[in-house]
LOMAR-848950 format. One record per residue: z, y, x of N, C-alpha, C in turn. Coordinates in steps of 0.2 Angstrom, whole numbers, plus 5000, padded with zeros to 4 digits. Atoms other than C-alpha are relative to their C-alpha. Layout:
N
ZYXZYXZYX;...
//
This chain:
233
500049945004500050005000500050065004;500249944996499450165007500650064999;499549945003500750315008499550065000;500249925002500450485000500150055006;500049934995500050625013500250034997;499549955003501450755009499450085003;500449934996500450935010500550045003;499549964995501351035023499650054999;500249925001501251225019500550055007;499849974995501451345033500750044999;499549955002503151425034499850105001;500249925001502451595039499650024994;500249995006501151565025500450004996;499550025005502351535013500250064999;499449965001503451675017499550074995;500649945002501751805015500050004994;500250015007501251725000500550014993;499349975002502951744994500250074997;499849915000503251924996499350044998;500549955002501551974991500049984994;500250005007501351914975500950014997;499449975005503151964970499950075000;500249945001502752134976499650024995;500649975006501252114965500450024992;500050015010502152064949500650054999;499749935001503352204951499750064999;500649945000502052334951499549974990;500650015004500952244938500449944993;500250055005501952124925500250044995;499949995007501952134906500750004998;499449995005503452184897500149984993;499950055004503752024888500750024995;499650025003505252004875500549965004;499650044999505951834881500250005010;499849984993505851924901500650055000;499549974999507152014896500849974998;499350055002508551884892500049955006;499850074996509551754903500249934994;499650055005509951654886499749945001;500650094997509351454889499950014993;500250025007509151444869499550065000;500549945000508251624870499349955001;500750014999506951554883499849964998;500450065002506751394878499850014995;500349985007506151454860499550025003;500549964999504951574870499449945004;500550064998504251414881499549964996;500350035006504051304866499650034998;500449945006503051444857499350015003;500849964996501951494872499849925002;500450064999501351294873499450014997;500650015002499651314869499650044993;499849955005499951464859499850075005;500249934997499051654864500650034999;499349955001500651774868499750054996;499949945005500051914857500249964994;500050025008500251774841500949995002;499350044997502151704852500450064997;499449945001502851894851500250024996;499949995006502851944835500549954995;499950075003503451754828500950005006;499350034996504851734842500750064997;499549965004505851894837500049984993;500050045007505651834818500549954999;499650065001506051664822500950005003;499349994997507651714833500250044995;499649965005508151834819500549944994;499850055003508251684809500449945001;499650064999508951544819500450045009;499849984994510051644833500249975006;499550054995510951504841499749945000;500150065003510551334842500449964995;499750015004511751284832499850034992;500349995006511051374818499449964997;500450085003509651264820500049944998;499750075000510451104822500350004991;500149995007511051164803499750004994;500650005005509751204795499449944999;500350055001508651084786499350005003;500750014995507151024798499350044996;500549945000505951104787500050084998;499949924998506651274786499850025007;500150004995506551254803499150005002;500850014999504651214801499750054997;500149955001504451344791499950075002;499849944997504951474801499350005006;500549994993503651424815499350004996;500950005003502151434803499650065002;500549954998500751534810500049985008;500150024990501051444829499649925000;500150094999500451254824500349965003;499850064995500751114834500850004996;499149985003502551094822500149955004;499650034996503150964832500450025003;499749954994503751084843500450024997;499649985002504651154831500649934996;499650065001505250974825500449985006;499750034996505750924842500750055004;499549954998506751094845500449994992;499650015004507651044829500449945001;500050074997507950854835500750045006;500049984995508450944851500950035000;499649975003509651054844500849994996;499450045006510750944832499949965006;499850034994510850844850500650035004;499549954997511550974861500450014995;499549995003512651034847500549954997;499750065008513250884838500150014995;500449985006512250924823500650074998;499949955001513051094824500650025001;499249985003514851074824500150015007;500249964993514551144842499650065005;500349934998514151304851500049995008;500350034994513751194868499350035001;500549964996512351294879499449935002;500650054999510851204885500249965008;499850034992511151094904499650045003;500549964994510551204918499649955005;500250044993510151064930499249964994;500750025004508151014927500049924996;500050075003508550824924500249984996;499850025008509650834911499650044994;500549965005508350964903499649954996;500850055001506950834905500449944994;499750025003508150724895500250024992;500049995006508050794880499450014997;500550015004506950784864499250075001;500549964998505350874869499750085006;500049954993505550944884499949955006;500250024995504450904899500250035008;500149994992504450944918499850084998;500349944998503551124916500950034995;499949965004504751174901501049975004;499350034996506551094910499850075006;500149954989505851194929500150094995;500049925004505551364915500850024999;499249985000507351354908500550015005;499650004995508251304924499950085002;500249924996507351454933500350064997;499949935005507151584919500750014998;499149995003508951554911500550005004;499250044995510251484926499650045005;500249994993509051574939500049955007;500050074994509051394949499450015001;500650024994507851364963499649954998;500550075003506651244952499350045000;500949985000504851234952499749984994;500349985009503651264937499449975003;500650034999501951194935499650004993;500249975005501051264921499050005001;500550004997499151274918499750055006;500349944995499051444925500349975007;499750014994500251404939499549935004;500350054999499151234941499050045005;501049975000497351334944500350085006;499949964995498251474955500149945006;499950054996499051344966499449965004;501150064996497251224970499750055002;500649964996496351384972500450015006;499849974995497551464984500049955007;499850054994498151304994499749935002;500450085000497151144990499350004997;500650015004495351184982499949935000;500550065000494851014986500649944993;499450045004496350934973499649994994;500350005006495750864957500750024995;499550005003497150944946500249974994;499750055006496950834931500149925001;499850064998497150674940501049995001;499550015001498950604940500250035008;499749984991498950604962500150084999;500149944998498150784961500650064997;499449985001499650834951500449995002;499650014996500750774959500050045007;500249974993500050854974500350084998;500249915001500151034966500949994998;499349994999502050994961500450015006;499949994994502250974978500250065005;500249944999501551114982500550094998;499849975003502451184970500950035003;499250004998504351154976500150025008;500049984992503651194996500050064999;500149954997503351364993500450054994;499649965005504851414982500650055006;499549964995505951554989500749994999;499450044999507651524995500650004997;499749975005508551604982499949984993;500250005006508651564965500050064996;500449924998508451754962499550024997;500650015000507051744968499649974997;500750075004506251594961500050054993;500149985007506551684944499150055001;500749934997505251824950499549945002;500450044997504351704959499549964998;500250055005503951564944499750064997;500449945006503651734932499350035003;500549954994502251804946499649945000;500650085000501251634948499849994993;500150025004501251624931499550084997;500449935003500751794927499250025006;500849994998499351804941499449964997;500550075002498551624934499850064993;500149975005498551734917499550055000;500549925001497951914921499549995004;500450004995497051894938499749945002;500450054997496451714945500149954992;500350025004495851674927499749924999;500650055000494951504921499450025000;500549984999493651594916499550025006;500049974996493451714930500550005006;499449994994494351724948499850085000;500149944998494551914950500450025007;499749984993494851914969499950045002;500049914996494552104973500750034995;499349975005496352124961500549935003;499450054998497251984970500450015003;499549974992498652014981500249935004;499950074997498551824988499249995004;500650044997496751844993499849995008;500250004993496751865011500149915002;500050084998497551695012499749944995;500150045007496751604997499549965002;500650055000495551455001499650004996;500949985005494351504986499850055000;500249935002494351684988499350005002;501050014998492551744985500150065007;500149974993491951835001499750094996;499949965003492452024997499050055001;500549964999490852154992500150055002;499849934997490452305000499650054996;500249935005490352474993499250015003;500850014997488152514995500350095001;500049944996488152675007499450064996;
//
């Protein structure tokens, strides 16, 4: 059995790559809602929501729906399709089933005001919480040194570090998580900034559509960056 080549990421790389796209996302992110809380029940409502969901539909509906269910424990309460209710206009209700499931878990169907686990394993251990939405919480709520892997963060990562990785294969995932937990900053702090800025370049600037690498702040070092044009004299 052949072992897996571990990708080593340069530490001086690392550290650049580090500090420039923080810089960036200080200068340039959105003034989201659920970036303005440390509450685990807050974010995780807002992760659940932004699954496969555009953020101008998540924003409107997440303050609504937290008006209505503030706590977890409120939802653990409420009868599963009230809960379903409340998410109509986002789809996929499962998510809102499984954050109900989830809910009446952590609390002991209610008759508890128990927070969410910070640590990512015992996240992943709950009803409908994988790998990206556990590393989100952990980070965004507790500030822990965990790593995220999302599609944006998946498509920023391959171009930057690995072009040649096939990112829907199970290895090439694997590879980009990798990737992901080598080039986390040493601070959990940081990582908060760090996860929210990876996620936010894949979004506004290194595109599926389009890579906009004359807006990058990672392209000097970026193994896809197109080769910059010049202004005509």
């Amino acid at each position: 059995m052949r072992r897996q080549r571990k990708l080593s990421i340069d530490p001086a790389l690392r550290d650049d790559f580090g500090r420039r796209l923080r810089a960036w996302y200080r200068r340039n992110a959105r003034d989201l809602p659920w970036r303005r809380t440390r509450s685990p029940y807050e974010v995780l409502v807002s992760e659940l929501m932004l699954q496969q969901t555009q953020v101008s539909r998540v924003i409107t509906k997440y303050g609504e729906f937290l008006g209505q269910f503030p706590t977890l424990g409120h939802v653990a309460r409420a009868p599963s399709g009230r809960v379903t209710e409340a998410w109509e206009g986002l789809g996929y209700y499962a998510r809102a089933r499984n954050l109900h499931r989830l809910a009446i878990e952590v609390t002991e169907g209610g008759s508890s005001e128990r927070q969410l686990p910070a640590d990512p394993e015992a996240l992943r251990a709950l009803p409908g919480v994988g790998a990206y939405t556990a590393g989100a919480v952990a980070s965004f709520a507790y500030e822990r040194r965990a790593a995220l892997v999302d599609t944006n963060v998946a498509r920023v990562l391959r171009r930057v570090f690995a072009p040649s990785i096939d990112a829907k294969s199970t290895k090439g995932h694997r590879r980009l998580w990798q990737i992901a937990e080598s080039i986390l900053p040493r601070t959990g702090r940081a990582t908060w900034t760090h996860n929210q800025a990876l996620m936010e370049l894949g979004a506004l600037v290194c595109t599926a559509r389009i890579a906009h690498c004359d807006r990058c702040p990672v392209r000097s070092m970026c193994r896809s960056a197109k080769p910059a044009t010049r202004e005509p004299t």
